[in-house]
Predicted model as a PDB file, atoms N, CA, C, CB and O in Angstrom, pLDDT in the B-factor column:
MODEL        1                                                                  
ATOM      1  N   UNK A   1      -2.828   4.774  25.571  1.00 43.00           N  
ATOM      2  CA  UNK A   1      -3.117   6.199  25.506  1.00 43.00           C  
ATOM      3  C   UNK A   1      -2.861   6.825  26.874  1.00 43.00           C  
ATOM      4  CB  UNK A   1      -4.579   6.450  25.048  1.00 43.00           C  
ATOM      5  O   UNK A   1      -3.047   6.217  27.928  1.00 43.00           O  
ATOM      6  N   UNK A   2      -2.426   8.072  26.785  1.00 59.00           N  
ATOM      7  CA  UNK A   2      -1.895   8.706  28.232  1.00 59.00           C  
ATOM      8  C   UNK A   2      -3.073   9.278  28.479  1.00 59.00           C  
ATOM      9  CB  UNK A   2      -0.564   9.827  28.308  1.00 59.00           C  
ATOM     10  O   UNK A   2      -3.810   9.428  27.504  1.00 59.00           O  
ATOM     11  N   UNK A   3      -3.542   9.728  29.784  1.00 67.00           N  
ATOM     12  CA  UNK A   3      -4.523  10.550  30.343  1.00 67.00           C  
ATOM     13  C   UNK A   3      -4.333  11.611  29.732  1.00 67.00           C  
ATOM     14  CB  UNK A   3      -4.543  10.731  31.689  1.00 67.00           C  
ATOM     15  O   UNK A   3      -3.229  11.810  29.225  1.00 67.00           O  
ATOM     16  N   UNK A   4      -5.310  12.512  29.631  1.00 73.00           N  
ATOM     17  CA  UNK A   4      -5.506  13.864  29.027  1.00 73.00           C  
ATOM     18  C   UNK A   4      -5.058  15.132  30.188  1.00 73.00           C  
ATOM     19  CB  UNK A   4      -7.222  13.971  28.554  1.00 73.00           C  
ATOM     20  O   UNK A   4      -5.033  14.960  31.407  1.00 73.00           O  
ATOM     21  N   UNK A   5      -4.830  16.001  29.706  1.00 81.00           N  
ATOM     22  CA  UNK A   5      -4.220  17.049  30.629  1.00 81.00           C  
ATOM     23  C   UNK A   5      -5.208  18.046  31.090  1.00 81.00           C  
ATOM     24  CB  UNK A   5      -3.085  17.802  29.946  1.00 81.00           C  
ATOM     25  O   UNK A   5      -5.094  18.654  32.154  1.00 81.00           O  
ATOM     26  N   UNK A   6      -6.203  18.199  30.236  1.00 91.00           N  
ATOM     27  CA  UNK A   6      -7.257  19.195  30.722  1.00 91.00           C  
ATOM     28  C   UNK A   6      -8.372  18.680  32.151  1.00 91.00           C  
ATOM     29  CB  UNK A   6      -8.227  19.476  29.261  1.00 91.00           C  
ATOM     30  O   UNK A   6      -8.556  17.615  32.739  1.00 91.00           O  
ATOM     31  N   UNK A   7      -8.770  19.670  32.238  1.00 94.00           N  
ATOM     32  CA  UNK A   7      -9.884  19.244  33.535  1.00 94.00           C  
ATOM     33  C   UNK A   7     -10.324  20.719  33.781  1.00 94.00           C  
ATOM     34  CB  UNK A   7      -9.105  18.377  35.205  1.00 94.00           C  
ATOM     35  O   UNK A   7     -10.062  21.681  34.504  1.00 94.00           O  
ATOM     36  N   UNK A   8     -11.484  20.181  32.337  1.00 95.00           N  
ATOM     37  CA  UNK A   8     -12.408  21.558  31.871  1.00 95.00           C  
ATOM     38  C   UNK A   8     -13.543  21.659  33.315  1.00 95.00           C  
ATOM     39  CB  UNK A   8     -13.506  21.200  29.969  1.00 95.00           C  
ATOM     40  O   UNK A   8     -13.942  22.603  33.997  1.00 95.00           O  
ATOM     41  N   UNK A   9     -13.680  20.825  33.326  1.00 95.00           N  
ATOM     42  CA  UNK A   9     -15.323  20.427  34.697  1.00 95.00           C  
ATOM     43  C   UNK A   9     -14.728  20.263  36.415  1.00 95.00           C  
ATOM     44  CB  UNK A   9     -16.311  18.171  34.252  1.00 95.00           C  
ATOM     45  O   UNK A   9     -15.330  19.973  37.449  1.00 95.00           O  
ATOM     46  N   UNK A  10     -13.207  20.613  36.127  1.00 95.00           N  
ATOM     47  CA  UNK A  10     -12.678  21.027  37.391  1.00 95.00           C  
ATOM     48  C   UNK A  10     -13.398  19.034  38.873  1.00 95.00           C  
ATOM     49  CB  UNK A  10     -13.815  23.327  37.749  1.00 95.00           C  
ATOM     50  O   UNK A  10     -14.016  19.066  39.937  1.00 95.00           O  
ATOM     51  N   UNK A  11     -12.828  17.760  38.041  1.00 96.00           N  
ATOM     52  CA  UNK A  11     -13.665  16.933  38.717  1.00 96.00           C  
ATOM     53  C   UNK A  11     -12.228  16.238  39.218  1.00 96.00           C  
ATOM     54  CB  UNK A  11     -14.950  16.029  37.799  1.00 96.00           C  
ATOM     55  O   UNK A  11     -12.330  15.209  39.885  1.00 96.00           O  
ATOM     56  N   UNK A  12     -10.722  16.825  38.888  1.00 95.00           N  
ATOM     57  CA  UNK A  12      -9.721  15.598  39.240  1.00 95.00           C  
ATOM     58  C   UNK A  12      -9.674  15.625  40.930  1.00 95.00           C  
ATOM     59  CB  UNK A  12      -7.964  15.863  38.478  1.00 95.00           C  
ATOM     60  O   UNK A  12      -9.890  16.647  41.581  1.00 95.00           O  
ATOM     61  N   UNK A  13      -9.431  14.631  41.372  1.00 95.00           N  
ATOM     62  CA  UNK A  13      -9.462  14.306  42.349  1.00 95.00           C  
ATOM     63  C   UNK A  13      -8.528  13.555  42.943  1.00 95.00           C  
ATOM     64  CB  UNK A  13     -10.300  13.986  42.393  1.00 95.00           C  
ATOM     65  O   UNK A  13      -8.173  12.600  42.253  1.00 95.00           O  
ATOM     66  N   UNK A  14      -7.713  13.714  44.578  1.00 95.00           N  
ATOM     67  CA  UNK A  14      -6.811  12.577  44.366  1.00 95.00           C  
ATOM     68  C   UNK A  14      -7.187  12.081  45.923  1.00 95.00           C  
ATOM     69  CB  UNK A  14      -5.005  12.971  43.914  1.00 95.00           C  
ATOM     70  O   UNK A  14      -7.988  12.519  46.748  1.00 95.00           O  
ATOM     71  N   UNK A  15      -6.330  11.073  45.940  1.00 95.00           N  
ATOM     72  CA  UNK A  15      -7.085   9.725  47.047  1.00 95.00           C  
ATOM     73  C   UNK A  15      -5.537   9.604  47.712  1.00 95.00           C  
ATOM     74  CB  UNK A  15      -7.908   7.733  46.048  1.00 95.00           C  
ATOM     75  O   UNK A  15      -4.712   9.217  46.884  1.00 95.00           O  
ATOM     76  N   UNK A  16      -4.992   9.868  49.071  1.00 97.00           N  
ATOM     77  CA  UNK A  16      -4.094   9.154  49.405  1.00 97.00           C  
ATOM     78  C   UNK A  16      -4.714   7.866  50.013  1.00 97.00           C  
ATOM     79  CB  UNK A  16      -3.246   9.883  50.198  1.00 97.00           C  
ATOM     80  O   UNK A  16      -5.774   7.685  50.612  1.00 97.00           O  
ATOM     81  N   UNK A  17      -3.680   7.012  49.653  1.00 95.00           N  
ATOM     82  CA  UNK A  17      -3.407   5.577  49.683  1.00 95.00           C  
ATOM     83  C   UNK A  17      -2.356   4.805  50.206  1.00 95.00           C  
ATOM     84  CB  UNK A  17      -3.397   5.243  48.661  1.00 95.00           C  
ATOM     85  O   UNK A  17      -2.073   3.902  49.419  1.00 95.00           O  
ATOM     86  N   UNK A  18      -1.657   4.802  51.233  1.00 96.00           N  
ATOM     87  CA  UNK A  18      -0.389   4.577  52.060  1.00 96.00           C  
ATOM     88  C   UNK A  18       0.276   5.828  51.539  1.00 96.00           C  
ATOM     89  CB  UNK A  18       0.506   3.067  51.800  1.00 96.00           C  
ATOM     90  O   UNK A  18       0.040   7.030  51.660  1.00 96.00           O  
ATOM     91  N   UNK A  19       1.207   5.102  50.905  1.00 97.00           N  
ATOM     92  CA  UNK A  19       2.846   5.772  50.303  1.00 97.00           C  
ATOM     93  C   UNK A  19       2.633   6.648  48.702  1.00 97.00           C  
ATOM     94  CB  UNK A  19       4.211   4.075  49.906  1.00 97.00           C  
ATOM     95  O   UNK A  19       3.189   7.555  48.083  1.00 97.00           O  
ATOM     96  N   UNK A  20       1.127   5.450  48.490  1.00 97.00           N  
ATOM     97  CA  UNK A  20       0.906   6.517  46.959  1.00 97.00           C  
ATOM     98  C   UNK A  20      -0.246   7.518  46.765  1.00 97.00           C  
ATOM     99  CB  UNK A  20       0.630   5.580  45.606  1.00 97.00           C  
ATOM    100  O   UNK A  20      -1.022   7.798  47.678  1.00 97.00           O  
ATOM    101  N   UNK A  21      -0.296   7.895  45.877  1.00 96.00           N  
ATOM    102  CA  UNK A  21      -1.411   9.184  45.870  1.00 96.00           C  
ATOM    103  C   UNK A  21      -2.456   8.523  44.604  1.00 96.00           C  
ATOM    104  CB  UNK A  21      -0.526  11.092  45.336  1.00 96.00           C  
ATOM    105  O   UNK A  21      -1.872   8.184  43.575  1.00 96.00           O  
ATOM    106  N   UNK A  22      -3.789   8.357  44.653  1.00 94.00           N  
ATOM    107  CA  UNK A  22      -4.269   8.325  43.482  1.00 94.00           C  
ATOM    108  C   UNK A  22      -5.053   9.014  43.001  1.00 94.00           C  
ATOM    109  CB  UNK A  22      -4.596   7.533  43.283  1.00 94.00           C  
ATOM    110  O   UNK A  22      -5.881   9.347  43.849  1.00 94.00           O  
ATOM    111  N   UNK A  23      -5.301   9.544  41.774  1.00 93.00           N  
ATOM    112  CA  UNK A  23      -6.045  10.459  40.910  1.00 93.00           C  
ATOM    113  C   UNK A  23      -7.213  10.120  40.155  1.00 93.00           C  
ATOM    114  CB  UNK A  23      -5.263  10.903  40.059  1.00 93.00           C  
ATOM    115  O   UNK A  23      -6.915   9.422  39.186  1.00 93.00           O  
ATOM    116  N   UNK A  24      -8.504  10.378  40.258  1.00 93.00           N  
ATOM    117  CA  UNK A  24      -9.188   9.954  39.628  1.00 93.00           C  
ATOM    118  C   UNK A  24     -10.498  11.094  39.595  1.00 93.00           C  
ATOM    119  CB  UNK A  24      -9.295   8.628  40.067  1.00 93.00           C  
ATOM    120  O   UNK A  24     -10.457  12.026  40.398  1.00 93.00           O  
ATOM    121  N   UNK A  25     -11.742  10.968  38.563  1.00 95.00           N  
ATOM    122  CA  UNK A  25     -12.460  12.233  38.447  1.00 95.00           C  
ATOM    123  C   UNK A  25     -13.598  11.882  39.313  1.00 95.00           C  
ATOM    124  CB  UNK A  25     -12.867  12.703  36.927  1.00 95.00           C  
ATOM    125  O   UNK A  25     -13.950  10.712  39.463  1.00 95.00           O  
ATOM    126  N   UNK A  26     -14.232  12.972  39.938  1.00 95.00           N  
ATOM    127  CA  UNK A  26     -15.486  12.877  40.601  1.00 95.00           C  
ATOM    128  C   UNK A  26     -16.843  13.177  39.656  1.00 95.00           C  
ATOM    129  CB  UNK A  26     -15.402  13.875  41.783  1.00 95.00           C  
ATOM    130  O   UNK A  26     -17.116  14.247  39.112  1.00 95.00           O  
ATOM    131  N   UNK A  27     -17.679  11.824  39.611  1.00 96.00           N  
ATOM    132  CA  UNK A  27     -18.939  12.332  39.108  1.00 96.00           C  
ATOM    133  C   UNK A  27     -20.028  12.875  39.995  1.00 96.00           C  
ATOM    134  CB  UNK A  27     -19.488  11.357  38.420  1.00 96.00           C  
ATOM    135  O   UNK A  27     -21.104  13.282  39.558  1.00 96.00           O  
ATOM    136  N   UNK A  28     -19.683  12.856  41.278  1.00 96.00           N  
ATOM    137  CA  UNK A  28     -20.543  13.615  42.311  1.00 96.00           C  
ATOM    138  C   UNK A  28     -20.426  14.667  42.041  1.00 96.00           C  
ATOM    139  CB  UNK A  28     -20.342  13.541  43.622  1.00 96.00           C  
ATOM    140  O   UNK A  28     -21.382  15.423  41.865  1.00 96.00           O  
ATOM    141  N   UNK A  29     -19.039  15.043  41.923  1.00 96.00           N  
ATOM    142  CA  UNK A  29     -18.588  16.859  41.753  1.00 96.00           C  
ATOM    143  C   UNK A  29     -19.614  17.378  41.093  1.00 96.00           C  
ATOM    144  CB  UNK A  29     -17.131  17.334  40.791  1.00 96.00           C  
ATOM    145  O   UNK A  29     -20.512  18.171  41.378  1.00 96.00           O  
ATOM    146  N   UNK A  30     -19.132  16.442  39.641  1.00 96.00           N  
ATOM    147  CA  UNK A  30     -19.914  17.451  38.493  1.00 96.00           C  
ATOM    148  C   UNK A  30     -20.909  17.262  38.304  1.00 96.00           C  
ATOM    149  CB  UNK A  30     -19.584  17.546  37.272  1.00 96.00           C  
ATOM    150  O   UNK A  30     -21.329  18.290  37.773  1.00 96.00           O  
ATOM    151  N   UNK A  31     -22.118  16.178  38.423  1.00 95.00           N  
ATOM    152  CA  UNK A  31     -23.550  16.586  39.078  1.00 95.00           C  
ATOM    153  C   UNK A  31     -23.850  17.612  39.596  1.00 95.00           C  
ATOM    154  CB  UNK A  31     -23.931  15.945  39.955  1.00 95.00           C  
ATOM    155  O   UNK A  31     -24.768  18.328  39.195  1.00 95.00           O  
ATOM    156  N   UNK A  32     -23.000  17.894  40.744  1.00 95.00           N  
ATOM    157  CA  UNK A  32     -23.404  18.876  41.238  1.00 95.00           C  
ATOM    158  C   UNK A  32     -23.055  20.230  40.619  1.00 95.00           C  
ATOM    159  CB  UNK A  32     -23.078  18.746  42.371  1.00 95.00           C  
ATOM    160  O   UNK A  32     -23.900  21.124  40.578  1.00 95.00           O  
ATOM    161  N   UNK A  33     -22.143  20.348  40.264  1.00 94.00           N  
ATOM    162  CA  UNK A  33     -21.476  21.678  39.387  1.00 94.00           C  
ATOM    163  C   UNK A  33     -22.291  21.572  38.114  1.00 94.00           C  
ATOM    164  CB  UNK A  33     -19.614  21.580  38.987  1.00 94.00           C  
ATOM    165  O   UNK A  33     -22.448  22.648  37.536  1.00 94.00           O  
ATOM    166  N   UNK A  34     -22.743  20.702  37.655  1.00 93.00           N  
ATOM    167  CA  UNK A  34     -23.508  20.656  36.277  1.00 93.00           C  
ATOM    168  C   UNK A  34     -25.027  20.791  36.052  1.00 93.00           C  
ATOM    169  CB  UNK A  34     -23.236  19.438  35.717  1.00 93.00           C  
ATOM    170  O   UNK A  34     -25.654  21.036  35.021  1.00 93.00           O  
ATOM    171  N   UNK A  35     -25.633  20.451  37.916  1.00 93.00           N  
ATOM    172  CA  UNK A  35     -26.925  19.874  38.228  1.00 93.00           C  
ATOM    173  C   UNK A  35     -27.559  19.252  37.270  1.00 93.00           C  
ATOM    174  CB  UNK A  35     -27.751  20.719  38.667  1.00 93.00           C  
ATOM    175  O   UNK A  35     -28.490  19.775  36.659  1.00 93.00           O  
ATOM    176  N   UNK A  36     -26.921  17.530  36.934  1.00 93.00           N  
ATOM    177  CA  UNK A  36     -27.453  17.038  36.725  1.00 93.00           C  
ATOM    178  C   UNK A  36     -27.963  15.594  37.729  1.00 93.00           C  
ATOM    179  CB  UNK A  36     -27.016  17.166  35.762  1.00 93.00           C  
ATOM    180  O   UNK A  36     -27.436  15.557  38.841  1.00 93.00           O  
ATOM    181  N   UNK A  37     -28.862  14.532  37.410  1.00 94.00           N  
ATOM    182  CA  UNK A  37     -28.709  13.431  38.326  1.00 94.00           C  
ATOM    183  C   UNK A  37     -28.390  12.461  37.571  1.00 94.00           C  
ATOM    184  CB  UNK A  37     -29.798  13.093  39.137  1.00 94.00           C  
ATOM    185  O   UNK A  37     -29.149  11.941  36.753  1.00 94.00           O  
ATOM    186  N   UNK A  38     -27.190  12.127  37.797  1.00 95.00           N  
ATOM    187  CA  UNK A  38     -26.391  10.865  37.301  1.00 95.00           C  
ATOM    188  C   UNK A  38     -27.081   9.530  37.960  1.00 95.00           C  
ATOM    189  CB  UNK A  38     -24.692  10.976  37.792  1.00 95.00           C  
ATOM    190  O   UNK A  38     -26.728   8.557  37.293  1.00 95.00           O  
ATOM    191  N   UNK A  39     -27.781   9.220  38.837  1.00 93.00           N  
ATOM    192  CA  UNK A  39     -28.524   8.522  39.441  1.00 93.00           C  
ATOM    193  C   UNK A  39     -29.155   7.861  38.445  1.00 93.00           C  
ATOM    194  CB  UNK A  39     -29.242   9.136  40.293  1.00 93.00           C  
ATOM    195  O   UNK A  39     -29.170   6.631  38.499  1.00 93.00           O  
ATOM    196  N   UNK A  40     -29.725   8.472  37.468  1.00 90.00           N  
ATOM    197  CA  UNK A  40     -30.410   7.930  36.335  1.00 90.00           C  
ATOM    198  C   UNK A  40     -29.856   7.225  35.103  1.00 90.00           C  
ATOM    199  CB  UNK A  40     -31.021   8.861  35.901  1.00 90.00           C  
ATOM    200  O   UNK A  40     -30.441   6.681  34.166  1.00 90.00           O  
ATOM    201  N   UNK A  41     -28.286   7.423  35.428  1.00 94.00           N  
ATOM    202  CA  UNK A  41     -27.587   7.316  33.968  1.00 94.00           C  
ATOM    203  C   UNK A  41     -27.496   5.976  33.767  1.00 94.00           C  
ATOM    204  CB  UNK A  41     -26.110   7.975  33.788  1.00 94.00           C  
ATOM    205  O   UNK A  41     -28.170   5.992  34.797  1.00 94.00           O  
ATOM    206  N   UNK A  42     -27.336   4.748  33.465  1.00 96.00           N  
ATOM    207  CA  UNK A  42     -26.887   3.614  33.874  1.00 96.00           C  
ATOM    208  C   UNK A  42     -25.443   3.801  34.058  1.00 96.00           C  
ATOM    209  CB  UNK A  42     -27.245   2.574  33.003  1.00 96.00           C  
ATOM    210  O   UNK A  42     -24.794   4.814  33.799  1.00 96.00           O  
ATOM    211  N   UNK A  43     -24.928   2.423  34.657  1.00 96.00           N  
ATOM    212  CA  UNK A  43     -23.582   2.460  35.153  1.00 96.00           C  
ATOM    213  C   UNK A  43     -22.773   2.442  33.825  1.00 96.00           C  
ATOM    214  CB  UNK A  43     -23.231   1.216  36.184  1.00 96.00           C  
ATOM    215  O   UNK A  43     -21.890   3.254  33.548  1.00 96.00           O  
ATOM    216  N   UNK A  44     -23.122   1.573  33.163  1.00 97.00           N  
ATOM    217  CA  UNK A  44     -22.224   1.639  31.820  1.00 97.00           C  
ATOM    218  C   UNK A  44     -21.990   3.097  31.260  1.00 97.00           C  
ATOM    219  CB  UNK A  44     -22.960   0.778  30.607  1.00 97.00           C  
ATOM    220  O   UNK A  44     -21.034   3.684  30.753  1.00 97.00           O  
ATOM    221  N   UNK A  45     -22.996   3.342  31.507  1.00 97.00           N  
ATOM    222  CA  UNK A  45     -22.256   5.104  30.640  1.00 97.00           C  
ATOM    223  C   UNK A  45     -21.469   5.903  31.478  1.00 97.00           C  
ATOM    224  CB  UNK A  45     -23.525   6.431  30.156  1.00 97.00           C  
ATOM    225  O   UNK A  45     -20.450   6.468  31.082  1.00 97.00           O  
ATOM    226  N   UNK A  46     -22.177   6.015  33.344  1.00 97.00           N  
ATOM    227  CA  UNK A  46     -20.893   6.832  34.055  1.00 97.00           C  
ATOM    228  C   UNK A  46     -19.610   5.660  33.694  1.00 97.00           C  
ATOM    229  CB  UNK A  46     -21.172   7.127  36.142  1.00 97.00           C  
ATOM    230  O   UNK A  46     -18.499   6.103  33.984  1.00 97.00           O  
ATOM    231  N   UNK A  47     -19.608   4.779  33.330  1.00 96.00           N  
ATOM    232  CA  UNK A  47     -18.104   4.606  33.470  1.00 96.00           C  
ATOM    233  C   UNK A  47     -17.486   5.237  32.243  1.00 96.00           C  
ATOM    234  CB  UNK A  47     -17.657   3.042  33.598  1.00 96.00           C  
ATOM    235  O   UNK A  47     -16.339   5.682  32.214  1.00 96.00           O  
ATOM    236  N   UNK A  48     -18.510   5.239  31.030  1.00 97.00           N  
ATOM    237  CA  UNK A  48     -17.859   5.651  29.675  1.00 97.00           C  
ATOM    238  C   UNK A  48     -17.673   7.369  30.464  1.00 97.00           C  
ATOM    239  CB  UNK A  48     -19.136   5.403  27.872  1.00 97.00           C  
ATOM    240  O   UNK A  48     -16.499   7.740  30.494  1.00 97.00           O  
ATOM    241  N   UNK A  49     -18.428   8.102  30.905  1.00 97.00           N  
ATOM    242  CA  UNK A  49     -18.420   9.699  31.403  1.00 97.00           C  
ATOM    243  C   UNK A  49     -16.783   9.681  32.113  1.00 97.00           C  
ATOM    244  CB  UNK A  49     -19.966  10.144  32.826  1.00 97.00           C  
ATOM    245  O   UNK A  49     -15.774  10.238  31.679  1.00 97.00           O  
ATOM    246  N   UNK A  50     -16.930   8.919  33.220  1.00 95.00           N  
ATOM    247  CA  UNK A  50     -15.484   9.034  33.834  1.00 95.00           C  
ATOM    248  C   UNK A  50     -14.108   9.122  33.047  1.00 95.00           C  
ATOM    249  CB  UNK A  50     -15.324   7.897  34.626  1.00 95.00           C  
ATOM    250  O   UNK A  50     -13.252   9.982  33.254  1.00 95.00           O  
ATOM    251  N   UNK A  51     -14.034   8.171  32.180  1.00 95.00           N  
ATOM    252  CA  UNK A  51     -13.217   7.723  31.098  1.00 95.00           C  
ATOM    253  C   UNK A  51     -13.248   8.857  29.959  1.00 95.00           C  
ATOM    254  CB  UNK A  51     -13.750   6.293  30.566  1.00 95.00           C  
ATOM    255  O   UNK A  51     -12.226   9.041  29.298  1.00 95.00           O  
ATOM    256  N   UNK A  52     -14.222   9.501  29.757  1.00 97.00           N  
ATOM    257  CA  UNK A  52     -13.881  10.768  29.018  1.00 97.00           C  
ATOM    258  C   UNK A  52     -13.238  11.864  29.346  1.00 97.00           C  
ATOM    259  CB  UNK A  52     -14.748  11.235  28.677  1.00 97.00           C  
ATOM    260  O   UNK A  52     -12.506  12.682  28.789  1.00 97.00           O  
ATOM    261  N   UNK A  53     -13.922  11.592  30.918  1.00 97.00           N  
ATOM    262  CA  UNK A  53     -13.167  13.143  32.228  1.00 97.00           C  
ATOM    263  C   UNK A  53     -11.647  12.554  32.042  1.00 97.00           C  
ATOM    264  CB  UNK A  53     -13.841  13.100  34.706  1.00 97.00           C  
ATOM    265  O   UNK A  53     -10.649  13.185  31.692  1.00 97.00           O  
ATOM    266  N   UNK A  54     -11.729  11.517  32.291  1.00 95.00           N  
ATOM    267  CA  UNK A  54     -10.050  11.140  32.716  1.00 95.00           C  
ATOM    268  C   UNK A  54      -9.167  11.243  31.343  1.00 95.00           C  
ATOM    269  CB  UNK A  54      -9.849   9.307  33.403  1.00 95.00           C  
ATOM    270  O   UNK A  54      -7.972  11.501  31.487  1.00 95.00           O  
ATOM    271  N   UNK A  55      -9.616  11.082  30.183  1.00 95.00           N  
ATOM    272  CA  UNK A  55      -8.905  11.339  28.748  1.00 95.00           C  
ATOM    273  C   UNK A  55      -9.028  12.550  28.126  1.00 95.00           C  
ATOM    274  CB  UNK A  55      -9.354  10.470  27.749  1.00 95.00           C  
ATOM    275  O   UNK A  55      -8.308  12.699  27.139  1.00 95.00           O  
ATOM    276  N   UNK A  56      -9.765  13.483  28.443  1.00 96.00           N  
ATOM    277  CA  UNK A  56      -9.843  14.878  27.962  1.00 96.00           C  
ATOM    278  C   UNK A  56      -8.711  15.475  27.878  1.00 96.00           C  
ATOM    279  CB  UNK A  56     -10.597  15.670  28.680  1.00 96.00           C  
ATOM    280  O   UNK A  56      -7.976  15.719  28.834  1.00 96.00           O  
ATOM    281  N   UNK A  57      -8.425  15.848  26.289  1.00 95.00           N  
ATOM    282  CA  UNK A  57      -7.086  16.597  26.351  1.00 95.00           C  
ATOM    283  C   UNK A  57      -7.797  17.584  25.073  1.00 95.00           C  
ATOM    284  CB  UNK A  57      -5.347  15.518  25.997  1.00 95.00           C  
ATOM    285  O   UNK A  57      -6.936  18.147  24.398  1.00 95.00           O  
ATOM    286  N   UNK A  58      -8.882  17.798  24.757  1.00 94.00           N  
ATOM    287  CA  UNK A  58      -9.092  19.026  23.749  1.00 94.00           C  
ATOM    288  C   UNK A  58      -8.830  18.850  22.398  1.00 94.00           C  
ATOM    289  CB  UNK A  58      -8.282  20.137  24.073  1.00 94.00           C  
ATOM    290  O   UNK A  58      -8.932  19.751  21.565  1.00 94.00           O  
ATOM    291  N   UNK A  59      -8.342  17.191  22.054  1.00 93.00           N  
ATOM    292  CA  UNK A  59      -8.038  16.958  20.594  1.00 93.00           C  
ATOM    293  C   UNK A  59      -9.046  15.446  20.799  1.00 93.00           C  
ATOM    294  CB  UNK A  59      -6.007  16.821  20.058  1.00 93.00           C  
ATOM    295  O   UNK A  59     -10.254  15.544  21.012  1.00 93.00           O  
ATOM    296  N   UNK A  60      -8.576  14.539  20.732  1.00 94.00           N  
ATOM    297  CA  UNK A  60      -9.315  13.370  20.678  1.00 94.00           C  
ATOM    298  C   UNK A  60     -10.339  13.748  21.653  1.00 94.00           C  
ATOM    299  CB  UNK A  60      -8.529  12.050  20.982  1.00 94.00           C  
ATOM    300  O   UNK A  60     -11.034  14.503  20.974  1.00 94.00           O  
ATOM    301  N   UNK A  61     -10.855  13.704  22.773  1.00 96.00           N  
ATOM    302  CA  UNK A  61     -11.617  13.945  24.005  1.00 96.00           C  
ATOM    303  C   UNK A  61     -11.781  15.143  24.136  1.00 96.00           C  
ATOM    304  CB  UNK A  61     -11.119  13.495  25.144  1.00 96.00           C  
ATOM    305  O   UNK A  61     -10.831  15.796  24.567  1.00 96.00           O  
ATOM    306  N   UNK A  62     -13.055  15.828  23.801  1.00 96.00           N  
ATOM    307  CA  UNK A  62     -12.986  17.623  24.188  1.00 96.00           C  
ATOM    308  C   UNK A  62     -14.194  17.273  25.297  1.00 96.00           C  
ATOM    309  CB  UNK A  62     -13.531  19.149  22.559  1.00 96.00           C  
ATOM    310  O   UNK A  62     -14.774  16.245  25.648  1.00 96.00           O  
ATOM    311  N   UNK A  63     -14.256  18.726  25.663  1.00 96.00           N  
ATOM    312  CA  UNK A  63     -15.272  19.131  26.660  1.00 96.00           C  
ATOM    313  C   UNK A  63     -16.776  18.858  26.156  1.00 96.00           C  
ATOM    314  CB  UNK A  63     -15.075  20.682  26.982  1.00 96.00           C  
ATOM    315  O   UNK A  63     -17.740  18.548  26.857  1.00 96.00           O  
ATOM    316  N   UNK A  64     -16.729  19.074  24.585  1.00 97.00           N  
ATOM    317  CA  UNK A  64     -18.637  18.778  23.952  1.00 97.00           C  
ATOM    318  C   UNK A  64     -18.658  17.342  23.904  1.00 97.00           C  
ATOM    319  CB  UNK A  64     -19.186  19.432  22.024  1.00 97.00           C  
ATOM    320  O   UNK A  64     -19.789  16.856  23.929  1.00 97.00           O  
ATOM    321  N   UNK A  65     -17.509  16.387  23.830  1.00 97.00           N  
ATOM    322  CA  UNK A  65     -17.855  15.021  24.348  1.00 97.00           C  
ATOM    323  C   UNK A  65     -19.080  14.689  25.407  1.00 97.00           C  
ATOM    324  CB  UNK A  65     -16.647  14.580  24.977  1.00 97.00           C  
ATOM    325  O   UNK A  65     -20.180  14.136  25.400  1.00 97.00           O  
ATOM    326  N   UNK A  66     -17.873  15.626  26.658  1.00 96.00           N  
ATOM    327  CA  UNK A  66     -18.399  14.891  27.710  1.00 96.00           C  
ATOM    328  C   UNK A  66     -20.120  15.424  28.133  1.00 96.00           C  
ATOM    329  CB  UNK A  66     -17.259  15.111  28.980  1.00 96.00           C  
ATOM    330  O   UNK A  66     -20.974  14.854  28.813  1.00 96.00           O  
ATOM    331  N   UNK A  67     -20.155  17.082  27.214  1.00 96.00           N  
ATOM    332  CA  UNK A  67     -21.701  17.431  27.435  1.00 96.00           C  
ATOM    333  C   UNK A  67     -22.546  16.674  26.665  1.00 96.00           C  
ATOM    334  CB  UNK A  67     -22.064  18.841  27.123  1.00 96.00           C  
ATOM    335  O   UNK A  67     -23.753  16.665  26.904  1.00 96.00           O  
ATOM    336  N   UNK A  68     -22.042  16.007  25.729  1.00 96.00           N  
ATOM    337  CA  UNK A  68     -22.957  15.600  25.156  1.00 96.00           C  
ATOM    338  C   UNK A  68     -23.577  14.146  25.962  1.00 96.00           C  
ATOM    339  CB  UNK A  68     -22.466  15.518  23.766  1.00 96.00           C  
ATOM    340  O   UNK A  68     -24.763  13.841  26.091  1.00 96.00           O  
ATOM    341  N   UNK A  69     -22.566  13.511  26.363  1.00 96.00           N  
ATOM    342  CA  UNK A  69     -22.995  12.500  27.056  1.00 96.00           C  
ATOM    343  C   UNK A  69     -23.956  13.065  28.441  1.00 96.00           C  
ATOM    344  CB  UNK A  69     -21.674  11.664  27.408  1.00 96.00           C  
ATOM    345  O   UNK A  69     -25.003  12.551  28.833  1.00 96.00           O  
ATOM    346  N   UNK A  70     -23.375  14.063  28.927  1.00 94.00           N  
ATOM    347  CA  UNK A  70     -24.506  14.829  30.042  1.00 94.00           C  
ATOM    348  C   UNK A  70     -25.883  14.674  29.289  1.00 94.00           C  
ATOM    349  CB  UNK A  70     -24.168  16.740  30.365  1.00 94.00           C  
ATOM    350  O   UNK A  70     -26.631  13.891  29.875  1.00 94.00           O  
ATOM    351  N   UNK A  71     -26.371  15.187  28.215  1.00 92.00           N  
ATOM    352  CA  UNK A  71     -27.767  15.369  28.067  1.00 92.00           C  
ATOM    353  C   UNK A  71     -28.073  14.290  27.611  1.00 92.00           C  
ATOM    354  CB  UNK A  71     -28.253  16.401  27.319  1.00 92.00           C  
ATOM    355  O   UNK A  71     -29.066  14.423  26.896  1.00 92.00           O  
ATOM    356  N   UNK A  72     -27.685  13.152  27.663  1.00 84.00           N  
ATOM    357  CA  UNK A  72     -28.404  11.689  27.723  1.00 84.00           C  
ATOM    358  C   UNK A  72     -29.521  11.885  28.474  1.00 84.00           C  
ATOM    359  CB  UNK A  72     -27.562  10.478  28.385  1.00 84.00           C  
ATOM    360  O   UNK A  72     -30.283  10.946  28.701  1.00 84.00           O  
TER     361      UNK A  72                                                      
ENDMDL                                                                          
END                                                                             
C-alpha cells in the first residue's frame, strides 16, 4: 500500500539524513495541536496512530480514524 496523500493534522515531517531526506509524522506535533497526552497511550497504539497519520488518504484511512483513536 502507498502512503496516503493527505495530512489533515498538518504532523508530516522530514529528517535530513546524509544524501537522503526522510518523512515521517510527528506525534508530539499533534498532542500538542490536539492537546492531548499521548504519554498515556501505550506504545502499541502510537505506533497503530502514526501508521494511520502516515496512510491517510480520505478513502481507506480518513481523518475520524485517526480521532477516534485520539479519544482512547
Amino acid at each position: 500500500m502507498k502512503p496516503g496523500n493527505k495530512n489533515t493534522f498538518s504532523t508530516r515531517s522530514t529528517l535530513p539524513l546524509g544524501d537522503k531526506t526522510l518523512t515521517f509524522h510527528s506525534l508530539p506535533h499533534l498532542a500538542k495541536t490536539k492537546g492531548v497526552d499521548l504519554s498515556k497511550m501505550p506504545l502499541s497504539l502510537r505506533v497503530l496512530l502514526e501508521n494511520l497519520l502516515r496512510h491517510e488518504d480520505g478513502d481507506i484511512v480518513r481523518a475520524d480514524d485517526v480521532q477516534a483513536l485520539l479519544a482512547w
